[in-house]
N, C-alpha and C positions, 0 to 999 in steps of 0.2 A: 437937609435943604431948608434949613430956619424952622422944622417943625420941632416941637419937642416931643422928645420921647414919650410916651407914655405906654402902662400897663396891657393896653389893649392891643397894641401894634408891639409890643415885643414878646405876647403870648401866641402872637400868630406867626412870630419869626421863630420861633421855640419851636413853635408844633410842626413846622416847615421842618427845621432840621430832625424832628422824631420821625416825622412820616420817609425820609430817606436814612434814618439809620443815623444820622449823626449823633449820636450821644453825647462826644467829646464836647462836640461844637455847641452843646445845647450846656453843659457845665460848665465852661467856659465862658460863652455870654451871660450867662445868671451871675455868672459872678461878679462882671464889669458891670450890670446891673446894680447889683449890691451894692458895691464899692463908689456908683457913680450918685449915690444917695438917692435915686428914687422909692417911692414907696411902693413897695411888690404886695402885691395881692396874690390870692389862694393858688389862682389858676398857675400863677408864675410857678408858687413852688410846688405845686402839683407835676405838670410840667417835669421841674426838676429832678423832683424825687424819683421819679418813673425812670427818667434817664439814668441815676445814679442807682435803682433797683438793678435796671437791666446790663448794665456792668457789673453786676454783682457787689457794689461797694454802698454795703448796708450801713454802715458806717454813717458814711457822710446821709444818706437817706432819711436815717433815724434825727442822726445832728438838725437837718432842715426843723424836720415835724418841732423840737423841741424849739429852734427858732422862732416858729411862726408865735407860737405860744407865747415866748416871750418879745415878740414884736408885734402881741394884741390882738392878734391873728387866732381861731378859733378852730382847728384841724375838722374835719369835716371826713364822712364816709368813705369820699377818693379819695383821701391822704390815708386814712387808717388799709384801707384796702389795698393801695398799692404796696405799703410795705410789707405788710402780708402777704401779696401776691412775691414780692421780692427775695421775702425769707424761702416759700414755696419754692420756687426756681432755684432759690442754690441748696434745698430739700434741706433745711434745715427748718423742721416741722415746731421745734421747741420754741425757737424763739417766735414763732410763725403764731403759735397757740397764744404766749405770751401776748404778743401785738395785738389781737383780737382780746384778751382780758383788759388790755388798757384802752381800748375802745369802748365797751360796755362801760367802765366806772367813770369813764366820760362823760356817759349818756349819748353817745353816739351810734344809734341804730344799723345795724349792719343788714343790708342787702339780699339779696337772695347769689347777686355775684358776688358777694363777701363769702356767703357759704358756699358755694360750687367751687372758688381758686383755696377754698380752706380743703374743702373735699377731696378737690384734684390731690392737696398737697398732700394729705393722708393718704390716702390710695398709688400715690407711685411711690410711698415710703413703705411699704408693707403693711400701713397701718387701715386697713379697710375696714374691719368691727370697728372702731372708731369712731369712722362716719355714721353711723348709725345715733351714736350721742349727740351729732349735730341736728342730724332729723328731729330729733325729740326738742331740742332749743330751738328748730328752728317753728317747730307747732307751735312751742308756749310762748314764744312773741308771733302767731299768726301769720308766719309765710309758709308759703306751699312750695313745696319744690318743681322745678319743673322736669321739661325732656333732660334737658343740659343737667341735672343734678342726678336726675337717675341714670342717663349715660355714662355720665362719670363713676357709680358705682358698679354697672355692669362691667366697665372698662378693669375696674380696680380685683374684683373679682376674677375676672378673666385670667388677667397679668399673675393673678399669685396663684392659677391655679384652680381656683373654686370655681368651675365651668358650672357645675350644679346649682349651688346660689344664685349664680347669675341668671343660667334658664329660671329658676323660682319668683326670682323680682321679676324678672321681664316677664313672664305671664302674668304678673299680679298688676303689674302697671295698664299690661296692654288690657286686660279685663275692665280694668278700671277707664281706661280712656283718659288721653292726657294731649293737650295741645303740641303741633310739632313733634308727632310722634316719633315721623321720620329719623328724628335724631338719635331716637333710641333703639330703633330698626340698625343704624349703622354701627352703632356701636356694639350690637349683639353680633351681626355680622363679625366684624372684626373680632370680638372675642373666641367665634369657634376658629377663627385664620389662626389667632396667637395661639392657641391649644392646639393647632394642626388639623380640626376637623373642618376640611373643604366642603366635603360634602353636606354637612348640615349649614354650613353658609349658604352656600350656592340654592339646599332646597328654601331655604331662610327667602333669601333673594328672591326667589323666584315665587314665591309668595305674597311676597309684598307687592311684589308687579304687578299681580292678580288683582289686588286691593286697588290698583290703581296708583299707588307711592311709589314712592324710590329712595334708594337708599344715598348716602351722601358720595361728593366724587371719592374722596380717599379711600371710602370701602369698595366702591365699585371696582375701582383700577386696583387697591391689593389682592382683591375674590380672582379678579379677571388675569394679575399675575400667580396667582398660585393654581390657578386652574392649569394655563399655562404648563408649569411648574411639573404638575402631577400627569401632565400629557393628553388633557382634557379639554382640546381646540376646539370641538363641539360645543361645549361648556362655555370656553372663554367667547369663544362665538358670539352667543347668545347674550352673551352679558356687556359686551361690546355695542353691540346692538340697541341693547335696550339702553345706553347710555348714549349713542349719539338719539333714539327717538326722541329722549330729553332733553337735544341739544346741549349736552356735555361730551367734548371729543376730546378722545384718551389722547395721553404724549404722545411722542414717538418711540419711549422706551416702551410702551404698553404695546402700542400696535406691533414692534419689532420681537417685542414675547410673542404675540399670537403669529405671527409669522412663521413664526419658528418653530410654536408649537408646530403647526401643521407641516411644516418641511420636513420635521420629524418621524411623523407619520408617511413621508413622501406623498401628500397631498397638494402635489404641486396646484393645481386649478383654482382653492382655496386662498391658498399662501399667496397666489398673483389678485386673486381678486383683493386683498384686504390692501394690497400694496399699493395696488392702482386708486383703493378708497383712501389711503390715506395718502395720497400725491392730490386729487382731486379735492384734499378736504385742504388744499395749501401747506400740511406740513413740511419742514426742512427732511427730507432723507437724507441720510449718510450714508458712510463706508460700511457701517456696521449689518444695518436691513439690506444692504447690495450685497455683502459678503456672504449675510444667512440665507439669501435667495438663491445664492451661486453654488451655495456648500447644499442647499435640497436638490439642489438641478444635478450637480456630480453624484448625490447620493442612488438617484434614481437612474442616474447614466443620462442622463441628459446635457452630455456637454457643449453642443451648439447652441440648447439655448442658456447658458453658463458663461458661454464665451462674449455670446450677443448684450448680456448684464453687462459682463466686465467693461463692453465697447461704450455700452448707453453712461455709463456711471464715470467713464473717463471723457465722454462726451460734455457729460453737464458740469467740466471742473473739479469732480470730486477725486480726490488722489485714494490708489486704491493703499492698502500699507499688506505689509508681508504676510498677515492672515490670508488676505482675497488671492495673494499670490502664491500660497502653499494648498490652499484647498482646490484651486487651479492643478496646480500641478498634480495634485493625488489623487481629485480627479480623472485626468490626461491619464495616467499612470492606471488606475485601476481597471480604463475603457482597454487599452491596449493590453496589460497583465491577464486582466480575467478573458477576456471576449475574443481577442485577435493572434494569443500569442501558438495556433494551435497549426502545423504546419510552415509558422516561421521559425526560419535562421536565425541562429543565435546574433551571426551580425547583423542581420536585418533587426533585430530587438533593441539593440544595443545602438542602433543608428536613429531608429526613432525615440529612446529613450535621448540617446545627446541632444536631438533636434531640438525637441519639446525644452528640454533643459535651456539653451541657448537661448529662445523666442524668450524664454520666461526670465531670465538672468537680464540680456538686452534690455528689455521695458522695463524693469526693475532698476536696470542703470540710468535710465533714462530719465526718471521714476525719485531718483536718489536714494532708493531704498535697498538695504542690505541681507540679505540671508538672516535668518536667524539658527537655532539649533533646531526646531520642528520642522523646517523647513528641509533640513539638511538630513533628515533623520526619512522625511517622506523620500526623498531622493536617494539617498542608502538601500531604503528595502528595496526600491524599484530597481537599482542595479544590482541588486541581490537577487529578486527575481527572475531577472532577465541574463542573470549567469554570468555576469560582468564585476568579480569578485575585485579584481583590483583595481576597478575603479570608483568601486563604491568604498574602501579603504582609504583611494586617495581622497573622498569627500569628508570621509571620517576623521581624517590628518590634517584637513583643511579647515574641521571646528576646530582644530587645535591651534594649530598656525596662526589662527585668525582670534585667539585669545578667547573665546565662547568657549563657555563652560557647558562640556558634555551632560545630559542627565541620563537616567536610566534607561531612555526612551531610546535614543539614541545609539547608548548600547548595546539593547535589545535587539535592535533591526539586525546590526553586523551581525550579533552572538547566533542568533537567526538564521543568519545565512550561512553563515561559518557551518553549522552542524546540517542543515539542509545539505552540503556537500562532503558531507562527511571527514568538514574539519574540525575534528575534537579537540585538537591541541590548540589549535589556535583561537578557539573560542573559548576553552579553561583558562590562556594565558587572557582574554580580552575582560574575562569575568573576573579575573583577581585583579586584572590591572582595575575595573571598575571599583571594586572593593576595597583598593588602596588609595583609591581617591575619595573616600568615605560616601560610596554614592550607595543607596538601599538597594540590593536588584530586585526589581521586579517579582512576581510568581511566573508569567510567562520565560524569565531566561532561566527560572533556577530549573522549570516543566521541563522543556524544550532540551537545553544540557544536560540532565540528569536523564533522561529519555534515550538520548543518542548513546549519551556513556553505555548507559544499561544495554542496549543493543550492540555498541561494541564489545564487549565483553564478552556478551555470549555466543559472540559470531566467534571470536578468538578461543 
């Protein structure tokens, strides 16, 4: 609009396209830059070089740096540092070390974040002793490392393995006392997660709370999913807990683990209060946390209030998908199999097994959503159960029909019920037909078959 360009207003249009990711967009205007004869200052190709690091095209990166040099331009600690950070990223440590020797015979003083993204880079490349020759250069020019440098080392350690060195540092650090310890709380944290010891995380954790600290979000929420994980909703509980007191509120994927841990448990009471905290904290729920609530309320036989989820979650828009409507079903199926089938008629079985089937198939159609084969496979054993052999064959002919690929699961059910009635033939012919469609069976049909065989035999 009649102004002219200048340096300052096109480092702030640069950093605009970095901060959303445009990289393209950002070497691409530097170059109409170039080209348009203005004279680019540091920031520009700083700037640039970042962009052109983080596509990985070192290349052109390096190219700049040599530019500026010969456009009178003087490369400075963020030029040298970013392409070091650049080489780190595409873990190419050689040329990375390289970048950093032509730094110092510059006379270019390097950082304390020069050493921590040189450190990082050693440490995710195997090379963790290493780091330790930085330490000693980084004393003789008088920087002290900080959290961020020793985290990075407990981290590196961890990753390869040396759980022991890294408890060794980390007690020497914390003895010592160091600013932002915090950060090194979390990264010890994480290292007993990558080594698989929860439990000394979690006592970890729970220690530092004592202290009054906290550990960062990304440790908190992996402790809190492997706690999870290991069946320890008391645990994840608690660590939950202590991460919203700090006003930090997990995902949804977090809260939908601790859900679940406890559904697991069939702790239903638990499982609804974290649901209702995390509706009340504004998060989006979906299909997924409605499904895991639905499948602990069938675990425990609670299928009316299972049913009542399904109503609330179809209520609020949310479409439920073929998962919520199999664990429905096998649900339905297990209240009436186990509990009610004792003095019923066979057709009486077989009429509220079609029922249940039909209500579920209907909203399903309605729904746009199709059977899949676990679906068909819960449906199989239940008219196997319920003594209705040929129509749960017709189901098994209808994964076929319908072009779904049978798996062993599904096998299993029929093979199942075939020998429960003491059909041995036709469950030896359903097992080789499995076998010729290169599916693994199971240990349960080879159990099962091999059992009845055995028993026919020596009945004959």
């Amino acid at each position: 609009h009649g102004f002219e360009t200048n340096c300052h207003i096109a480092s702030y249009l640069l950093q605009c396209f970095m901060k959303l990711g445009m990289t393209s967009q950002v070497t691409e205007h530097f170059q109409k830059l170039r080209d348009s004869g203005l004279h680019l200052d540091g920031v520009l190709y700083n700037i640039a070089m970042d962009a052109y690091c983080k596509d990985g095209n070192m290349d052109e990166a390096v190219k700049l740096l040599r530019e500026m040099k010969a456009e009178g331009l003087t490369p400075d600690r963020f030029h040298y540092t970013c392409v070091i950070k650049g080489y780190c990223l595409k873990g190419d440590v050689p040329n990375a070390r390289q970048a950093f020797e032509v730094m110092l015979k510059a006379n270019v003083k390097p950082d304390v974040v020069t050493y921590n993204i040189l450190a990082s880079g050693f440490c995710k490349n195997g090379l963790v002793t290493e780091v330790f020759d930085l330490l000693d250069h980084m004393a003789d020019r008088g920087l002290e490392p900080n959290s961020l440098t020793y985290g990075i080392i407990i981290d590196g350690f961890c990753r390869s393995g040396n759980l022991s060195e890294a408890e060794v540092l980390f007690n020497i650090v914390e003895e010592k006392g160091i600013e932002r310890i915090e950060v090194l709380y979390s990264s010890m944290v994480c290292g007993y997660l990558h080594s698989g010891w929860t439990d000394h995380a979690y006592m970890l954790f729970l220690r530092v709370a004592k202290q009054g600290k906290f550990v960062d979000r990304f440790a908190c929420s992996k402790l809190m999913n492997d706690l999870c994980r290991d069946g320890n909703a008391q645990g994840a509980s608690t660590v939950c807990s202590m991460m919203l007191e700090n006003n930090v509120i997990p995902d949804v994927i977090s809260y939908t683990k601790l859900i679940s841990a406890y559904c697991q448990t069939g702790d239903m009471h638990n499982a609804l209060l974290w649901f209702h905290d995390m509706v009340q904290r504004g998060l989006s729920v979906d299909v997924i946390v409605y499904t895991v609530l639905m499948n602990g309320y069938c675990k425990v036989g609670q299928m009316e209030e299972a049913c009542k989820l399904f109503d609330q979650m179809t209520s609020l828009g949310i479409k439920p998908d073929v998962i919520a409507y199999t664990m429905l079903l096998d649900g339905h199926l297990k209240e009436y199999l186990q509990r009610c089938w004792q003095g019923v008629s066979k057709e009486r079985r077989i009429y509220v097994l079609r029922t249940k089937q039909n209500r579920l198939l209907s909203s399903m159609k309605k729904m746009e959503i199709e059977p899949d084969v676990p679906f068909y496979t819960v449906l199989i054993d239940g008219y196997c159960k319920a003594g209705d052999f040929e129509k749960a064959r017709g189901e098994f002919d209808e994964v076929l029909q319908k072009g779904l690929t049978p798996d062993q699961h599904v096998y299993t059910a029929l093979i199942c019920g075939y020998c429960s009635q003491g059909e041995i033939e036709k469950a030896q012919d359903l097992f080789e037909e499995m076998v010729d469609r290169g599916i693994k069976p199971g240990v349960l049909a080879f159990s099962v078959l091999n059992q009845k065989t055995l028993r026919e035999r020596q009945y004959k």
